[in-house]
C-alpha positions in Angstrom: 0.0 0.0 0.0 1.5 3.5 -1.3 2.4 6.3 1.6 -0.9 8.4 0.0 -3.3 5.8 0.3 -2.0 4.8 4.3 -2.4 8.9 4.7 -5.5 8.9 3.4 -7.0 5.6 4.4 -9.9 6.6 6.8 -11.0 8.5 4.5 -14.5 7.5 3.7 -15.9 8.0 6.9 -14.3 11.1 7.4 -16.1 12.8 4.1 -18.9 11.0 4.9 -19.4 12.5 8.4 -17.8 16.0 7.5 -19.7 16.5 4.3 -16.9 18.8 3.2 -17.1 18.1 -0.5 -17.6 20.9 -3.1 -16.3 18.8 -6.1 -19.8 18.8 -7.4 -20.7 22.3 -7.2 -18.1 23.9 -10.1 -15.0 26.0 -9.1 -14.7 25.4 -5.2 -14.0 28.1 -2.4 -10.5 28.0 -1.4 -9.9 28.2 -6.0 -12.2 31.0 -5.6 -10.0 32.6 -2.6 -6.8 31.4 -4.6 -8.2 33.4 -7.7 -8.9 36.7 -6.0 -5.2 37.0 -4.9 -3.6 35.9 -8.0 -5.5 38.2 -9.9 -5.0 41.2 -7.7 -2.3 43.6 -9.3 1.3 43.1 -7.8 0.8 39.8 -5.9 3.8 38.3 -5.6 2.9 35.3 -3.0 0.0 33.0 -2.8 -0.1 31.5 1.1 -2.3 28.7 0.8 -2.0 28.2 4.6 -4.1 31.0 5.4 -7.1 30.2 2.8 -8.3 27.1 4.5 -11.0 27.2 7.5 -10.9 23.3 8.0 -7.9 21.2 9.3 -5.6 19.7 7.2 -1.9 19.3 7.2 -1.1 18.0 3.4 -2.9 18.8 0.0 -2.5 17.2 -3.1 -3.5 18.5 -6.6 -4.9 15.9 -9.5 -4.2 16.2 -13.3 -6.3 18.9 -15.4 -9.5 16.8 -16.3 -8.8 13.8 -13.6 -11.4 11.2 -13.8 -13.6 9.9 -10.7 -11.6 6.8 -10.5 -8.3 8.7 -11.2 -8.8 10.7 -8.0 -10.9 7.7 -6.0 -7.3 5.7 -6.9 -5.0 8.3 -6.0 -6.5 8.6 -2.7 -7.1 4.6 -2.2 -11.3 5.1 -2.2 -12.8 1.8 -3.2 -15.5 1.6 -5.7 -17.8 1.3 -2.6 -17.5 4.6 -1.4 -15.9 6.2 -4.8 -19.3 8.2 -5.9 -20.0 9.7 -2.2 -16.7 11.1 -2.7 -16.0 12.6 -5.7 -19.4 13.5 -6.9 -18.5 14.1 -10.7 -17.4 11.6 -13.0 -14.4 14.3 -14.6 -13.6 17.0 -13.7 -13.6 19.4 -16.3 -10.5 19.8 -18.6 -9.5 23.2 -17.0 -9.9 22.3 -13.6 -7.8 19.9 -11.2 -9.2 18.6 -8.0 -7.4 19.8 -4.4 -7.3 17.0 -1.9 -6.6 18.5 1.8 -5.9 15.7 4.6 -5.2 15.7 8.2 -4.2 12.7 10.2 -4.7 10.0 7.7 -7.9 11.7 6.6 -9.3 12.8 3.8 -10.9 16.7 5.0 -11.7 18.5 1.4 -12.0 18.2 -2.0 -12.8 20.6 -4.0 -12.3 21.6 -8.1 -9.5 24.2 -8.7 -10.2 26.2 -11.9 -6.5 26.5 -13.4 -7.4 30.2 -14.5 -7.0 30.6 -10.3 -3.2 29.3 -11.0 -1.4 26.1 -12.0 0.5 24.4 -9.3 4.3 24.3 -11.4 5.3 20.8 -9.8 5.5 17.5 -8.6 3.7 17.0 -5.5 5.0 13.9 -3.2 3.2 11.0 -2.8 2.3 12.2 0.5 0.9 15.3 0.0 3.0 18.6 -0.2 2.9 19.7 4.2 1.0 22.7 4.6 4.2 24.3 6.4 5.6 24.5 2.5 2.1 25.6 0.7 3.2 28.8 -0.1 4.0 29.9 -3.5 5.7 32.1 -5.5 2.8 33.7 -8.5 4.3 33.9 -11.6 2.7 35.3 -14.6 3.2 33.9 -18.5 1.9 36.3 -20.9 0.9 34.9 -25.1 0.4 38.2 -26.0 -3.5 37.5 -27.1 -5.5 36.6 -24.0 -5.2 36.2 -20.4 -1.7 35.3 -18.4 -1.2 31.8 -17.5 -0.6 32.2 -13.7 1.7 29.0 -12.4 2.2 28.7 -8.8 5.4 27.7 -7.7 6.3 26.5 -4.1 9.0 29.1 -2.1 
């Protein structure tokens, strides 16, 4: 059994009594909260830390467009509980989903809309700690459209 799925390995019960899924309702709160400081003029630092109001002490980001069974493996769900879970069978192609945990549960899941910021790397099989979850914003302009924010940890 991987490190992520012993970390996350009560983590049925712990969704199902918290209720603290928003990967079925769009773009979810702490993306939301994550967009309105990457977007304001001159940010510099993104301090995921601060954003949260539930515990947690590791996140985890999926792949753009992760599948339900993508995300139910990643975290070790079994098909049982897979659907309560993670609600949608894809997420869409511009979103990821974030995964917060704390003590071997899972606490949140939410969809992150990548206009809010990509995370620019590899996250451990862990989790990334929440002591490291801040991030340096940096900005990649085309020249037609929007900037490509990436999110890089400090």
């Amino acid at each position: 059994m991987s490190a992520l799925k012993r970390v996350f390995s009560c983590l049925a019960s712990c969704v199902l009594l918290l209720g603290c899924s928003e990967a079925s309702n769009g773009t979810g709160s702490i993306s939301k909260r994550i967009g309105e400081i990457v977007h304001t003029p001159g940010a510099t630092e993104m301090d995921l830390r601060k954003l949260p109001t539930f515990g947690w002490a590791y996140f985890l980001a999926s792949r753009p467009g992760a599948s339900r069974e993508e995300v139910c493996k990643l975290i070790g769900a079994g098909r049982n509980v897979c659907g309560r879970i993670v609600r949608i069978e894809k997420a869409p192609d511009d979103h990821v989903y974030l995964l917060f945990g704390l003590n071997g549960q899972l606490t949140h899941i939410e969809l992150h809309a990548l206009a809010n910021g990509h995370f620019d790397m590899e996250f451990p099989a862990e989790g990334l700690p929440k002591a490291d979850a801040v991030f340096r914003i940096r900005r990649s302009s085309t020249g037609s459209g929007p900037d490509t924010i990436f999110l890089e940890p400090k």
